[in-house]
PyMOL Python script that loads the backbone (N, CA, C, O; Angstrom):
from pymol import cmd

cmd.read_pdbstr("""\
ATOM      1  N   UNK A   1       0.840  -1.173   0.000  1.00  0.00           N
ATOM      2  CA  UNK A   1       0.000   0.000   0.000  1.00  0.00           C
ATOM      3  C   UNK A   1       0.890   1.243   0.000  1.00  0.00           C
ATOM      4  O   UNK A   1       1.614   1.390   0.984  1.00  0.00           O
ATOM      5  N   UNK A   2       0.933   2.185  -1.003  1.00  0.00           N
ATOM      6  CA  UNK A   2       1.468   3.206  -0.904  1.00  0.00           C
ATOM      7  C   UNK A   2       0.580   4.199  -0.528  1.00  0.00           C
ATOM      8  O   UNK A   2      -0.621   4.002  -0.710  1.00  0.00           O
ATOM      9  N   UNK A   3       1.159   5.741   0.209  1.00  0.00           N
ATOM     10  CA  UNK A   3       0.624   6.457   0.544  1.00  0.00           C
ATOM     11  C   UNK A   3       0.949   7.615  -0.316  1.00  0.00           C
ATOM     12  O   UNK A   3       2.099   7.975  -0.563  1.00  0.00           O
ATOM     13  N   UNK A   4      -0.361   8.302  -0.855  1.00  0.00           N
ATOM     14  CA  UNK A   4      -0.969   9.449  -1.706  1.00  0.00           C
ATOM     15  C   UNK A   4      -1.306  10.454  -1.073  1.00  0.00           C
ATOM     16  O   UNK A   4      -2.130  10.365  -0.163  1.00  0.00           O
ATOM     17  N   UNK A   5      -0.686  11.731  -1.457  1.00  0.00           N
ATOM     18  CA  UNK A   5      -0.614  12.828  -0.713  1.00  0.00           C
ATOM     19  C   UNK A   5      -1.755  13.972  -1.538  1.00  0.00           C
ATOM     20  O   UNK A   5      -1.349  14.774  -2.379  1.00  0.00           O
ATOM     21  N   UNK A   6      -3.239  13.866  -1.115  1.00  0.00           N
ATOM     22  CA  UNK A   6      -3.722  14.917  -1.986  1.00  0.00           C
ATOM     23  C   UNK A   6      -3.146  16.410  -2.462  1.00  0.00           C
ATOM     24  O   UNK A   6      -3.381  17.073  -3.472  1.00  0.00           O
ATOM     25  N   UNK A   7      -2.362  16.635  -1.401  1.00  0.00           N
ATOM     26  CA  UNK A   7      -1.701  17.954  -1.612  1.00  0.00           C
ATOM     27  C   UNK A   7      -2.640  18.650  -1.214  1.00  0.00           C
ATOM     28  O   UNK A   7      -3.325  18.255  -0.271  1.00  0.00           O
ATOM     29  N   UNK A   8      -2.941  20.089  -1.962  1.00  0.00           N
ATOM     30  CA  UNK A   8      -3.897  21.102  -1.873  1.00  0.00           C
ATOM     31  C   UNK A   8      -5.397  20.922  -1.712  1.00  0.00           C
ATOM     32  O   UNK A   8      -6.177  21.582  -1.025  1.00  0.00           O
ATOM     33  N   UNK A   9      -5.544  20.238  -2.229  1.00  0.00           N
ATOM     34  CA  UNK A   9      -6.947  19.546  -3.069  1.00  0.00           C
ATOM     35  C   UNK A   9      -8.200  19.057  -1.276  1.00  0.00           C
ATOM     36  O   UNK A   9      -9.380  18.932  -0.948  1.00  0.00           O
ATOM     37  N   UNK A  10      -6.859  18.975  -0.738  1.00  0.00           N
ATOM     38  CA  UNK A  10      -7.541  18.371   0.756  1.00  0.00           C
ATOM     39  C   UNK A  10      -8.027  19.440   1.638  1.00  0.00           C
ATOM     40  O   UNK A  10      -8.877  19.163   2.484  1.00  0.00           O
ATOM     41  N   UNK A  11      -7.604  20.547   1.533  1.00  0.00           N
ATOM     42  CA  UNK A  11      -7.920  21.887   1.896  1.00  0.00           C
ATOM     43  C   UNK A  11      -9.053  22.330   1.098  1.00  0.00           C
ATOM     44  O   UNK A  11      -9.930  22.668   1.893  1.00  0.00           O
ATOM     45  N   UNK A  12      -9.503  22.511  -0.271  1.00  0.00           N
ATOM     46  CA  UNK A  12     -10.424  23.132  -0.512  1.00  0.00           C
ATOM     47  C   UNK A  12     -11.619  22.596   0.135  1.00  0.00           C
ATOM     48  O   UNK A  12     -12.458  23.494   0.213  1.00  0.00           O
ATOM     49  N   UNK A  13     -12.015  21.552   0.605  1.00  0.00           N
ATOM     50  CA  UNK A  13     -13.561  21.114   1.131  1.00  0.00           C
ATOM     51  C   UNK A  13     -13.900  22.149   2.028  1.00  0.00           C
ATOM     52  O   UNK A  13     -15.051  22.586   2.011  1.00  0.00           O
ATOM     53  N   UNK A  14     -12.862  22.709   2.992  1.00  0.00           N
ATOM     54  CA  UNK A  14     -13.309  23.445   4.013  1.00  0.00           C
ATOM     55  C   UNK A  14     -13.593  24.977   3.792  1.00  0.00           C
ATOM     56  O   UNK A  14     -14.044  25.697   4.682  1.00  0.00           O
ATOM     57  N   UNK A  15     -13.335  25.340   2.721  1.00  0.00           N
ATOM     58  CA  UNK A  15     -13.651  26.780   2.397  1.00  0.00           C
ATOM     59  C   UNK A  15     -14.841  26.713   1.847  1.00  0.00           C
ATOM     60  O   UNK A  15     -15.263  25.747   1.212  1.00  0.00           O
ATOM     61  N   UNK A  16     -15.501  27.859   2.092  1.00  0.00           N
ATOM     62  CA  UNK A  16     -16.695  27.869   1.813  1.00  0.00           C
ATOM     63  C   UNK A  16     -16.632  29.094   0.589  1.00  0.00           C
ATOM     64  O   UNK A  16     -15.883  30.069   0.542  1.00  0.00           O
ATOM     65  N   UNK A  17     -17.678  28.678  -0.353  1.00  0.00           N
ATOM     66  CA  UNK A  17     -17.999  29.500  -1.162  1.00  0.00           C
ATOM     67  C   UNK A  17     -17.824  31.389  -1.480  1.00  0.00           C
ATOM     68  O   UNK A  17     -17.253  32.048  -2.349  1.00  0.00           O
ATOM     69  N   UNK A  18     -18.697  31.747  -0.189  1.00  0.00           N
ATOM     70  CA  UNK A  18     -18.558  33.079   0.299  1.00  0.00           C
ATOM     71  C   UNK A  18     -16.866  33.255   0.427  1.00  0.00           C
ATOM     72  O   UNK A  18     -16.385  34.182  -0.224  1.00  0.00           O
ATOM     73  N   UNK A  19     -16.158  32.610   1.045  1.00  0.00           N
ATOM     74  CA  UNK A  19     -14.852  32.637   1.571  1.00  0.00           C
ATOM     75  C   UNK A  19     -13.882  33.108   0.315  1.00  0.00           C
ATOM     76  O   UNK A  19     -13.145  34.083   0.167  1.00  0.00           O
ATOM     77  N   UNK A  20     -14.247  31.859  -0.611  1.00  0.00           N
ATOM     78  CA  UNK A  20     -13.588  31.775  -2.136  1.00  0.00           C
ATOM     79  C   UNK A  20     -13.585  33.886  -2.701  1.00  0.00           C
ATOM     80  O   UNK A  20     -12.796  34.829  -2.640  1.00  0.00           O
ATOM     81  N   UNK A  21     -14.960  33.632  -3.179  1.00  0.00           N
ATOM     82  CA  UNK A  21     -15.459  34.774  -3.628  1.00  0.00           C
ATOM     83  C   UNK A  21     -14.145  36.204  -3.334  1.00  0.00           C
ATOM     84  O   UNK A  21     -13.465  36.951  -4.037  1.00  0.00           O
ATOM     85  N   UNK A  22     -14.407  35.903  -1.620  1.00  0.00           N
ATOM     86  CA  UNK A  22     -13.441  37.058  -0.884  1.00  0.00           C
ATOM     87  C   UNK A  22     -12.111  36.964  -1.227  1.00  0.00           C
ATOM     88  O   UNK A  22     -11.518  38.021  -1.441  1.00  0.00           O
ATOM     89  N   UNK A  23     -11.389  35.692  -1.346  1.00  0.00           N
ATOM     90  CA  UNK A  23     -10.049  35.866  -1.105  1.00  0.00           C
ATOM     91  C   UNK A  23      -9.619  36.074  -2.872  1.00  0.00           C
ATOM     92  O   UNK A  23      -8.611  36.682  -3.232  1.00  0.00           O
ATOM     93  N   UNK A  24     -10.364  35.594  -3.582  1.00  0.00           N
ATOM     94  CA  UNK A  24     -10.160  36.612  -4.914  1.00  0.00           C
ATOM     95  C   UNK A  24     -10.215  37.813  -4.937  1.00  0.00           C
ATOM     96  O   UNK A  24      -9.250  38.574  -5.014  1.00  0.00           O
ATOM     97  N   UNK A  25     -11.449  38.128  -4.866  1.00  0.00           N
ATOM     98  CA  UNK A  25     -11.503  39.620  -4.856  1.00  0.00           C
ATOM     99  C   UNK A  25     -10.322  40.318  -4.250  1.00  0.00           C
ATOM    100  O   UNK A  25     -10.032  41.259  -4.988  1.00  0.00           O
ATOM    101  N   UNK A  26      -9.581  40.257  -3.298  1.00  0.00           N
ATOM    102  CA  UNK A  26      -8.554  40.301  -2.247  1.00  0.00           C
ATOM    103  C   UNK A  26      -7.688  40.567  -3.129  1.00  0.00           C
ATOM    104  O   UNK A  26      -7.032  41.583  -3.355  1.00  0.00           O
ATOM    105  N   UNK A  27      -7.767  39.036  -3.870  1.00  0.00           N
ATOM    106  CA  UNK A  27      -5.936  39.179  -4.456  1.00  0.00           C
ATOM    107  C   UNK A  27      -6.054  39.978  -5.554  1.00  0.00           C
ATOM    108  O   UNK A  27      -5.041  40.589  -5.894  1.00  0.00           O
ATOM    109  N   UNK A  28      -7.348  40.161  -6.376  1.00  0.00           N
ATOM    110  CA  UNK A  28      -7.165  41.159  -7.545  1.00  0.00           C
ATOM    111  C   UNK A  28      -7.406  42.669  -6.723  1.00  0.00           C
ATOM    112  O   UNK A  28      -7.624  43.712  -7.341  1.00  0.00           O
ATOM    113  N   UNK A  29      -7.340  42.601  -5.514  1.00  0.00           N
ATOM    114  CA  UNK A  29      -7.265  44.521  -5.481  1.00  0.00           C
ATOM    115  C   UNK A  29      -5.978  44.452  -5.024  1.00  0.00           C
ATOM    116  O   UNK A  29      -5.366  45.520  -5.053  1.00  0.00           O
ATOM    117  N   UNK A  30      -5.153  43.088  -4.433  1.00  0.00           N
ATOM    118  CA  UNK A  30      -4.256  43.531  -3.939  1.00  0.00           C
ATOM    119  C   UNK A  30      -2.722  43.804  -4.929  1.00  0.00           C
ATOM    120  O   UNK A  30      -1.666  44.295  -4.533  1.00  0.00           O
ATOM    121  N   UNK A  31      -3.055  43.311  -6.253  1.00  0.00           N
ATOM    122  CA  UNK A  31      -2.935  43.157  -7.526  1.00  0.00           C
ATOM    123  C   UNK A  31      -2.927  43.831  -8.307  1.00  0.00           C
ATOM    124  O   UNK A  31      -2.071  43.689  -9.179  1.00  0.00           O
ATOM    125  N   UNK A  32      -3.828  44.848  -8.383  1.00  0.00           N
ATOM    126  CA  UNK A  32      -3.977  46.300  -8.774  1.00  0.00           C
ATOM    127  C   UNK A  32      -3.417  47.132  -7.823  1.00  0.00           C
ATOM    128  O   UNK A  32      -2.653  47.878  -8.436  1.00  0.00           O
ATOM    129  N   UNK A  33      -3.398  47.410  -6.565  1.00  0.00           N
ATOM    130  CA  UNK A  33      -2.445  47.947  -6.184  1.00  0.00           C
ATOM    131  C   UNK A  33      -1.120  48.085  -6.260  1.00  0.00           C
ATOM    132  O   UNK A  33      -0.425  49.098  -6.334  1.00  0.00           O
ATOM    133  N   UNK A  34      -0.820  46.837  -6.230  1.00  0.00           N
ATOM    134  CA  UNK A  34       1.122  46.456  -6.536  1.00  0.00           C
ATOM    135  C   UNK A  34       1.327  47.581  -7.784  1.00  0.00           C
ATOM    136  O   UNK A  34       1.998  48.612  -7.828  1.00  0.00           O
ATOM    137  N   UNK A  35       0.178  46.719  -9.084  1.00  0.00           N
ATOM    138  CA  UNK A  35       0.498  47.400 -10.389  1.00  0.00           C
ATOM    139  C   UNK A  35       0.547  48.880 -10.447  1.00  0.00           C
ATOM    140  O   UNK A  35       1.430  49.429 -11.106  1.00  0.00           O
ATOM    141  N   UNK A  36      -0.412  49.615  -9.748  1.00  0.00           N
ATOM    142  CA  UNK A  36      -0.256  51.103  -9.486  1.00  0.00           C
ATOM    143  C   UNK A  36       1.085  51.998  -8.771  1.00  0.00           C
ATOM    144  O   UNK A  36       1.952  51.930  -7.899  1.00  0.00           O
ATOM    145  N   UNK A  37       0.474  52.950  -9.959  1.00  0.00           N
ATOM    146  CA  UNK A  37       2.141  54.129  -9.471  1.00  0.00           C
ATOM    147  C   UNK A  37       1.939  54.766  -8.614  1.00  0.00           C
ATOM    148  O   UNK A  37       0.726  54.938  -8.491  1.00  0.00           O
ATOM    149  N   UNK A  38       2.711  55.428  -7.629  1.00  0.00           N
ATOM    150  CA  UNK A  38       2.045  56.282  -6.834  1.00  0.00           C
ATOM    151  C   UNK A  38       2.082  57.402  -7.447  1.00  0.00           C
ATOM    152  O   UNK A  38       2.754  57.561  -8.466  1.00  0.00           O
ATOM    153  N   UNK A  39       1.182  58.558  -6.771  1.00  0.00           N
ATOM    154  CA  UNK A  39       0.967  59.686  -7.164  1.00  0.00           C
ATOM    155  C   UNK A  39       2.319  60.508  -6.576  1.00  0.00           C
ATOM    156  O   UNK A  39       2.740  60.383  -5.426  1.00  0.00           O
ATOM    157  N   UNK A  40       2.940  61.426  -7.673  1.00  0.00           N
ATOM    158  CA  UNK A  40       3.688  62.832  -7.168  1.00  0.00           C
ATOM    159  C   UNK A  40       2.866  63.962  -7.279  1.00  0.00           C
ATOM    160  O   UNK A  40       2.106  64.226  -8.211  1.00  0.00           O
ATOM    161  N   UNK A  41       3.146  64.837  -5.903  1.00  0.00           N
ATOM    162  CA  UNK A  41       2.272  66.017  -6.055  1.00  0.00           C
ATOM    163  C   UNK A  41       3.685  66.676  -6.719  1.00  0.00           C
ATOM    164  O   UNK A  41       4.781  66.161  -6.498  1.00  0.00           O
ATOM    165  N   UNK A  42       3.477  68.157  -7.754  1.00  0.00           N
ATOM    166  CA  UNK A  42       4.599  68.957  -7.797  1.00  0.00           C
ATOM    167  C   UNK A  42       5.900  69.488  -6.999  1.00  0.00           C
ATOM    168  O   UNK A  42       6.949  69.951  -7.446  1.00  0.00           O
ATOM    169  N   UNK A  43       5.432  69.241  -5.516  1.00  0.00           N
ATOM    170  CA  UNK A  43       6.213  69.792  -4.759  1.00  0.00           C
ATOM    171  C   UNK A  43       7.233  68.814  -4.566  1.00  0.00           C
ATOM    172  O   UNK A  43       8.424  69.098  -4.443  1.00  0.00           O
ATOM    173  N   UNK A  44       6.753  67.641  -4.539  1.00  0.00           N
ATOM    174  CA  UNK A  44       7.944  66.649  -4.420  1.00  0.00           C
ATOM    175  C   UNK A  44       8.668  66.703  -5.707  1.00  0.00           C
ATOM    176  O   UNK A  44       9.892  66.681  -5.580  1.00  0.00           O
ATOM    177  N   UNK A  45       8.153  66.776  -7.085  1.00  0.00           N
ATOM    178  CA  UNK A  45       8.935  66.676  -8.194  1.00  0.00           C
ATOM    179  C   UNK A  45       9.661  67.752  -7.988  1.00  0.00           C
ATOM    180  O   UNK A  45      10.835  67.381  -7.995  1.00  0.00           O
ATOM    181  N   UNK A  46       9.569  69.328  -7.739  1.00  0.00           N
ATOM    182  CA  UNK A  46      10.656  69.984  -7.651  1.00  0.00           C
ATOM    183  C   UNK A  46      11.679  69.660  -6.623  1.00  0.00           C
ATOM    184  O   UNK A  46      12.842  69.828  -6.988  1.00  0.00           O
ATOM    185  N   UNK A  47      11.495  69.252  -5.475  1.00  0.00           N
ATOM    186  CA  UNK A  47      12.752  68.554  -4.386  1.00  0.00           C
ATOM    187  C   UNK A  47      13.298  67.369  -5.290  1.00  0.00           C
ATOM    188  O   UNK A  47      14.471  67.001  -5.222  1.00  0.00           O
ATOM    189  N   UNK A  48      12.720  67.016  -5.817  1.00  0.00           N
ATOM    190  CA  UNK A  48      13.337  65.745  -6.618  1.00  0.00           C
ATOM    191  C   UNK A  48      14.704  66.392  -7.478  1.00  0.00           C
ATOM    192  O   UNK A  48      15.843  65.928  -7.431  1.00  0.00           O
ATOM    193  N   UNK A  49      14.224  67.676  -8.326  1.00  0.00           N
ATOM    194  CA  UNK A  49      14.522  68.334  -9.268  1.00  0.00           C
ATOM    195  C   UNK A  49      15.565  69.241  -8.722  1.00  0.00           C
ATOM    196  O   UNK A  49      16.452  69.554  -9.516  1.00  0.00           O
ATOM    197  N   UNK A  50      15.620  69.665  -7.658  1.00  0.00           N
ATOM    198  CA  UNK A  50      16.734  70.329  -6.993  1.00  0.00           C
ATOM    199  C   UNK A  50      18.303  69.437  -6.057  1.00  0.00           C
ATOM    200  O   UNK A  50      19.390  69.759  -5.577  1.00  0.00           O
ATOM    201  N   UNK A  51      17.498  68.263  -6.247  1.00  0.00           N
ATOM    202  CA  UNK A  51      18.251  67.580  -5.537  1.00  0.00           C
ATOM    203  C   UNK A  51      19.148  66.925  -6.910  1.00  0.00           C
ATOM    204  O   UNK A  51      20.303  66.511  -6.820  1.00  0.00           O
ATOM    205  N   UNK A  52      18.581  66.936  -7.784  1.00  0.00           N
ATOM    206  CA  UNK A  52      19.713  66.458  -9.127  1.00  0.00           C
ATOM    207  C   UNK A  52      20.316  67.613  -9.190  1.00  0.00           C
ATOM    208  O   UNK A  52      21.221  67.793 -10.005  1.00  0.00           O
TER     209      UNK A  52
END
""", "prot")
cmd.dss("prot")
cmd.show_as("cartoon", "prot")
cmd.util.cbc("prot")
cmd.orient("prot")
């Protein structure tokens, strides 16, 4: 008898639907954030600009 390791697969029974839903949503805002630039107001671009 060998022993079979479901891996991951053994974990999904316990999440529930609602749960799923969330932790997507999650990772695509957290996803779009990463991808986003931050904002410069002018004042920092001129300290930027004085400092070169």
């Amino acid at each position: 008898m060998t022993l079979r390791d479901r891996g991951t697969m053994k974990w999904t029974s316990i999440f529930l639907p609602e749960h799923v839903a969330e932790l997507r949503k999650l990772k695509t805002e957290m996803d779009n954030a990463y991808n986003r630039k931050p904002a410069i107001d002018p004042e920092q671009w001129s300290d930027f600009e004085s400092k070169i």
